[in-house]
FIVEXDO-166618 format. One record per residue (C-alpha): chain; residue number from 1; x, y, z. Coordinates in Angstrom, 1 decimal. Example, Ala and Ser with C-alpha at 12.3 -4.5 7.8 and 13.67 -1.06 7.14 Angstrom:
REM FIVEXDO-166618
R  chain  resi       x       y       z
R      A     1    12.3    -4.5     7.8
R      A     2    13.7    -1.1     7.1
//
This chain:
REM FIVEXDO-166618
R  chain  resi       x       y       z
R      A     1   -31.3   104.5   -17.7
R      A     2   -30.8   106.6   -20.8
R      A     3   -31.4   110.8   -20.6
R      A     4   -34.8   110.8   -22.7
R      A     5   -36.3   107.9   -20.4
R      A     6   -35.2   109.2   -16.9
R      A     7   -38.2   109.9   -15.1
R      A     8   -38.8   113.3   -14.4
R      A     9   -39.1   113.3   -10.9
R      A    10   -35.8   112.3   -10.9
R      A    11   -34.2   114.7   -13.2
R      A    12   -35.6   117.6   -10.5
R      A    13   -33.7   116.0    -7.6
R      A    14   -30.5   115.4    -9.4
R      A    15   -30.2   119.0   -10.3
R      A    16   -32.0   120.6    -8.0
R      A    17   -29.1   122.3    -6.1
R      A    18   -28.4   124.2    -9.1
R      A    19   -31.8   125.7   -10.1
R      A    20   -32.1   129.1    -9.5
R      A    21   -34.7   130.8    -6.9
R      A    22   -37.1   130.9    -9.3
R      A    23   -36.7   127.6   -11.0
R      A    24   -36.8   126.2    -7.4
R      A    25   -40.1   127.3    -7.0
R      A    26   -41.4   125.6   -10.3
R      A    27   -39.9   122.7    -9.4
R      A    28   -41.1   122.4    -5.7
R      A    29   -44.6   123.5    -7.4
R      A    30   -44.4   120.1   -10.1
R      A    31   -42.9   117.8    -7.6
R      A    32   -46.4   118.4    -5.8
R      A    33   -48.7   119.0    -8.7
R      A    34   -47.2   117.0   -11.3
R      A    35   -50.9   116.1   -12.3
R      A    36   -51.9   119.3   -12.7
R      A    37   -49.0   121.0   -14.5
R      A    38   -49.2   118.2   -17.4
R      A    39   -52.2   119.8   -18.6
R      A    40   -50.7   123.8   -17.8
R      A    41   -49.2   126.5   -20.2
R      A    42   -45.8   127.7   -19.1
R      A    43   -48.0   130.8   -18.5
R      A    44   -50.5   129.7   -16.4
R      A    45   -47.5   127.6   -14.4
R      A    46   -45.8   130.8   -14.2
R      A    47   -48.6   132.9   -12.8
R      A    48   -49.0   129.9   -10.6
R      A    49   -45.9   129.8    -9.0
R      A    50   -45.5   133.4    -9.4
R      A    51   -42.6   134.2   -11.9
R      A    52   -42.5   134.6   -15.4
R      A    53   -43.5   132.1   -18.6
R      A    54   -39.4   132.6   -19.7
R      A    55   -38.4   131.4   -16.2
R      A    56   -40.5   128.1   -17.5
R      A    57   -38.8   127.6   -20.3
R      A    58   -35.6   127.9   -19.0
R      A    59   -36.6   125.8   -16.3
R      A    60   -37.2   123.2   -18.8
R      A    61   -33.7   123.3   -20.7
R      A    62   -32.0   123.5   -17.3
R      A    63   -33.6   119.9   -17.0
R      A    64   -32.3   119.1   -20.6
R      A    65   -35.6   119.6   -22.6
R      A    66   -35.6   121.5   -25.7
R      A    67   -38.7   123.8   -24.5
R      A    68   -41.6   123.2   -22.4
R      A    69   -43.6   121.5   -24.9
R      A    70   -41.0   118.6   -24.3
R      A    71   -40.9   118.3   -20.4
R      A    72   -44.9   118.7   -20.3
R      A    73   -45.1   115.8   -22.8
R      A    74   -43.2   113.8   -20.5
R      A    75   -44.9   114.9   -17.7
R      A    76   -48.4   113.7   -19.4
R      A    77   -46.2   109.7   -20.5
R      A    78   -45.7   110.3   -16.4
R      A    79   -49.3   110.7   -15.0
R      A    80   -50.2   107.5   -17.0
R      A    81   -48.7   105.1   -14.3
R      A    82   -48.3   107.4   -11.5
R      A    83   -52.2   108.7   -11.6
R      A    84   -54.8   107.1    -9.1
R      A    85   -57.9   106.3   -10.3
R      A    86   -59.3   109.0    -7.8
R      A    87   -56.6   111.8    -9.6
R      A    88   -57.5   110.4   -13.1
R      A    89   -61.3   111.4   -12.3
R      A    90   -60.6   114.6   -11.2
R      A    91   -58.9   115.5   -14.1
R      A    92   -62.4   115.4   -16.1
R      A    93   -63.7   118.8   -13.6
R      A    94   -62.0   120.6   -16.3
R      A    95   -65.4   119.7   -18.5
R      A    96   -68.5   121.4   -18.5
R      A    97   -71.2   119.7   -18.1
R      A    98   -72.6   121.1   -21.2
R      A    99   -71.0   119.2   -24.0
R      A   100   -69.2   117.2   -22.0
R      A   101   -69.9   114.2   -24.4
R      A   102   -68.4   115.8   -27.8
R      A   103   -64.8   116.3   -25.7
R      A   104   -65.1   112.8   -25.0
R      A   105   -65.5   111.7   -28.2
R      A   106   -63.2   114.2   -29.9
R      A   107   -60.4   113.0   -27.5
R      A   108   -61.0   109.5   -29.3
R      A   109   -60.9   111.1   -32.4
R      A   110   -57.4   112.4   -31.4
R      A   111   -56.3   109.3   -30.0
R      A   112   -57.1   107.4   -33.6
R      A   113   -55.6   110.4   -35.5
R      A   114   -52.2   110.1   -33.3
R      A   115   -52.0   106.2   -33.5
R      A   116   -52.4   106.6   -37.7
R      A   117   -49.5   109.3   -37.8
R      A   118   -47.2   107.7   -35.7
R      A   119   -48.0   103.6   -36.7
R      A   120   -44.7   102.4   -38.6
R      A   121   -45.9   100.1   -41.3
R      A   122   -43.2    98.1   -41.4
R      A   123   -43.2    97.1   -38.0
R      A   124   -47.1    96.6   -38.2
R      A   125   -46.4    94.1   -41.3
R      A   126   -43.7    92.1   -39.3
R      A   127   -46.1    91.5   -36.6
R      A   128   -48.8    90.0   -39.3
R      A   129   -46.2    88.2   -41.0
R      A   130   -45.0    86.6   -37.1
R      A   131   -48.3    85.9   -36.1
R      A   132   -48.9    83.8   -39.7
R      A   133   -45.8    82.0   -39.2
R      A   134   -46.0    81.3   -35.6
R      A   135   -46.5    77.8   -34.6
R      A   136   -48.8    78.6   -31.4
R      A   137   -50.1    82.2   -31.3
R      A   138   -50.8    83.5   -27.8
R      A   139   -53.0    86.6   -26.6
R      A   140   -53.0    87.6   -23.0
R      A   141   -53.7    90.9   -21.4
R      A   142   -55.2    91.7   -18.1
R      A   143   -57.6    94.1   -16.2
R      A   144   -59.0    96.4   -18.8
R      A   145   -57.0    95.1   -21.8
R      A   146   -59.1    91.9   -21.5
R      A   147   -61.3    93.4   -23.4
R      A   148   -59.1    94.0   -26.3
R      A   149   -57.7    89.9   -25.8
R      A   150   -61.4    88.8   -26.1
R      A   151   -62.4    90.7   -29.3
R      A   152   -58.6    89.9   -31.1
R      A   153   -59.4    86.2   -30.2
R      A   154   -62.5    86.0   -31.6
R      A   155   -61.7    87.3   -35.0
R      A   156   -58.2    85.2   -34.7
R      A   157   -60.1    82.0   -34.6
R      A   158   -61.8    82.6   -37.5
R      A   159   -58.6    83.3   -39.4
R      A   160   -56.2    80.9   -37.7
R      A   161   -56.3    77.7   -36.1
R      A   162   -53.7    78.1   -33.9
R      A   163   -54.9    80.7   -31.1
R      A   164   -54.6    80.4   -27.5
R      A   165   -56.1    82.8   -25.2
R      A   166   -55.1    82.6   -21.6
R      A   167   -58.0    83.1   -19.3
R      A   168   -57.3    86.8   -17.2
R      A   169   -59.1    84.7   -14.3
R      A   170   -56.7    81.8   -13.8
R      A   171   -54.3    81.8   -11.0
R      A   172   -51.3    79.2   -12.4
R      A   173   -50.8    82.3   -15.6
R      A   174   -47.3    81.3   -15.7
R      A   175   -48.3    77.2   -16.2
R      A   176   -50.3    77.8   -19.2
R      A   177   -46.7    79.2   -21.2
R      A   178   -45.3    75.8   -19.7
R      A   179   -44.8    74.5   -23.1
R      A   180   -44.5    77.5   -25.3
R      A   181   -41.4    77.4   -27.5
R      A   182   -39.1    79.1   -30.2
R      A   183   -41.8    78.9   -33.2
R      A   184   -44.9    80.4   -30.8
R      A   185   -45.5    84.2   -30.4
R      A   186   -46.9    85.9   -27.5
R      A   187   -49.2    88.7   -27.9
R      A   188   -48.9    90.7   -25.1
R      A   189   -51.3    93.9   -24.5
R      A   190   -51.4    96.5   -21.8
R      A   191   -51.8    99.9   -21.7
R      A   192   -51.6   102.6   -18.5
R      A   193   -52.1   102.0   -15.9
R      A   194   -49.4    98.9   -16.9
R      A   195   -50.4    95.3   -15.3
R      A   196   -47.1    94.3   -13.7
R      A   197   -48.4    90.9   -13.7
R      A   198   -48.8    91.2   -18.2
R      A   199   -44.8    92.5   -17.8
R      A   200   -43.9    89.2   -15.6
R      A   201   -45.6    87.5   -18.1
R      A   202   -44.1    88.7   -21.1
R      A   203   -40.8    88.3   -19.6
R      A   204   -41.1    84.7   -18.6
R      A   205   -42.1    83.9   -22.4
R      A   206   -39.2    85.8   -23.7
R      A   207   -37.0    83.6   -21.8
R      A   208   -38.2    80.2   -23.1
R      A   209   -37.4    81.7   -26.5
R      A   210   -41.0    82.6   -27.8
R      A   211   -41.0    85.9   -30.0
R      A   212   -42.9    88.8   -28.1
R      A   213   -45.3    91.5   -29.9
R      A   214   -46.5    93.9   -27.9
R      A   215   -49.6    96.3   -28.3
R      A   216   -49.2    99.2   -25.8
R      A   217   -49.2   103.1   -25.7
R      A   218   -46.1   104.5   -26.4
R      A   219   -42.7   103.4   -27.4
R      A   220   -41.5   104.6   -23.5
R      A   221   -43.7   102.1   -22.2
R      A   222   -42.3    99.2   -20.5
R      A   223   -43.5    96.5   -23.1
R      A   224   -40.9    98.3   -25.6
R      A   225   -38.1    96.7   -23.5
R      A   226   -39.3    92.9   -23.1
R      A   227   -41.1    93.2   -27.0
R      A   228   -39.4    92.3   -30.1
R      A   229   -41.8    94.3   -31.9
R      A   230   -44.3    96.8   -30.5
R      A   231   -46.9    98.6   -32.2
R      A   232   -48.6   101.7   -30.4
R      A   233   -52.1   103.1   -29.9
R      A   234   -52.4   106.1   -28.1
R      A   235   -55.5   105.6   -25.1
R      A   236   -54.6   109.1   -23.4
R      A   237   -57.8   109.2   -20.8
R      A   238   -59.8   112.1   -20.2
R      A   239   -61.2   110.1   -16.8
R      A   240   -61.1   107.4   -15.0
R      A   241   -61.7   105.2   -17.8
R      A   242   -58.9   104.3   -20.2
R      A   243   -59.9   104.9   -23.9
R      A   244   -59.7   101.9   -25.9
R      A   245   -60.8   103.3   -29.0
R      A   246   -57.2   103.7   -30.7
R      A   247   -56.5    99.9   -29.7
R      A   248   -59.3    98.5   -30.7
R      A   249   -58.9   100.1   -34.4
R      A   250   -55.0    99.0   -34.4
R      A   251   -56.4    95.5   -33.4
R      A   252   -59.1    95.7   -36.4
R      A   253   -56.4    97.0   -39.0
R      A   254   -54.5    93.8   -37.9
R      A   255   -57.1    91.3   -38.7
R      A   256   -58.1    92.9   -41.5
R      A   257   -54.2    92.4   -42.9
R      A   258   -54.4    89.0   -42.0
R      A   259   -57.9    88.1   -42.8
R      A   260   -56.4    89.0   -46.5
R      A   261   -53.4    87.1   -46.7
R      A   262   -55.7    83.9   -46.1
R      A   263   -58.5    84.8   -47.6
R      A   264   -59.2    81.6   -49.4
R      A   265   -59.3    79.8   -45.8
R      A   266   -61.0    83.1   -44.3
R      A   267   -64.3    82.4   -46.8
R      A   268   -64.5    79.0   -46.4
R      A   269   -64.6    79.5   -43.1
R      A   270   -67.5    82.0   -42.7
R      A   271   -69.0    79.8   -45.3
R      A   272   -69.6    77.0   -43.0
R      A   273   -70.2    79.5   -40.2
R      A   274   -73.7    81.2   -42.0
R      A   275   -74.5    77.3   -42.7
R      A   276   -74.1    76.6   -38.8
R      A   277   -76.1    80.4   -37.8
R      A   278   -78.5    79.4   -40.1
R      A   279   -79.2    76.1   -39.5
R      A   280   -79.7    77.0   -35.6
R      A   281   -81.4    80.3   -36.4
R      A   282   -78.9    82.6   -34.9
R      A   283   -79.6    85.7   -36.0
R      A   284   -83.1    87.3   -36.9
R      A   285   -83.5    87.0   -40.6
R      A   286   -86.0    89.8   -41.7
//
């Protein structure tokens, strides 16, 4: 496990011994509150624990962070997988009730703002030219990410002819990938907290051969080491419920891309589809 990925957790037992009194205390103090302190100053931790914000930040570069801007980002990658439900719905008391609804929204906002700056284009135009080329094209994703499968599917089919979405409900998951090969691509999506069964998954395919795209949050997230690509969309929650609003952009910017490249087949397609609505009246025509 390299330095920036070590979990830390694990970095504050390995060098525990050699923290001094004070750092101790933070220490002891983030080993139990680790859910709280993602979202602390260094001095509001400090007053917390009782010593000073510079005791903070040199607790942080004793663990090998820069400053405490780094470790506390690290602690917040942390809380995504270790967080309950329960913890993650606690972490919205921090809202007033009054206007409650505009720091919901505005954390979307963020989210959207984060996933454009940190997107890297040429990674996001291998995966359209992959899925274009791809023999079979395969989207699975579980539990809350089923959502995202079922709208990128939808728009898919309209574009290609080749998309297979894999049921979240089906029990033989690993069956259906029986046959895929070499020229198929697996789109695999999951974001905090991770579905170990979508990792399994993902790893079973990339044995056969298959090429692996991933759509998660972060480049630390586990999908980054089974993907051969992986494009990120930041969901950080502000509650129980995980913010899809970042993915579900990412996922329109994608079709978009490759609704253009076959735009020729793309129009003759929705051609014939406003003959079909039409013809059995499926939308209200003023």
């Amino acid at each position: 496990m390299s330095a920036e990925k070590k979990d830390l957790l694990i970095r504050i037992r390995e060098k525990f011994t050699k923290l001094s009194k004070g750092q101790k205390l933070i220490a002891g103090y983030v080993m139990n509150n680790y859910d709280k302190v993602a979202f602390m100053t260094a001095s509001k931790l400090g007053d917390k624990v009782g010593v000073s914000e510079s005791t903070v930040v040199r607790f942080a570069n004793a663990l090998d962070y820069k400053g405490y801007p780094d470790l506390q980002k690290e602690l917040q990658e942390l809380i995504k997988t270790k967080l309950t439900t329960v913890q993650r719905l606690e972490l919205s008391n921090s809202y007033s009730e009054e206007g409650f609804f505009k720091k919901v929204m505005q954390a979307d906002v963020d989210n959207i703002l984060k996933t454009i700056d940190e997107l890297n284009t040429k990674s996001f135009n291998e995966v359209v030219k992959s899925i274009l080329e791809a023999k079979k094209v395969y989207v699975f994703g579980l539990r809350s990410s089923t959502v995202i499968v079922q709208y990128f599917s939808y728009y898919l089919n309209f574009i290609l002819d080749n998309v297979r979405i894999v049921p979240s409900s089906i029990n033989d998951i690993f069956d259906q990938f029986i046959n895929i090969g070499k020229e198929d691509v697996l789109i695999g999506i999951t974001f905090p907290r991770y579905s170990k069964k979508t990792l399994e998954v993902m790893e079973f395919v990339k044995n056969k051969g298959a090429k692996i795209i991933g759509i998660t949050d972060s480049q630390f997230s586990p999908v980054s080491e089974i993907a051969d690509i992986t494009l990120t969309a930041k969901s950080n929650m502000t509650s129980f419920v995980d913010s899809l609003v970042a993915p579900i952009s990412l996922i329109n910017a994608l079709i978009i891309a490759l609704g253009m490249k076959e735009k020729d087949k793309v129009t003759d397609t929705l051609k014939n589809l406003e003959t079909t609505w039409e013809k059995y009246d499926i939308y209200i025509n003023k």
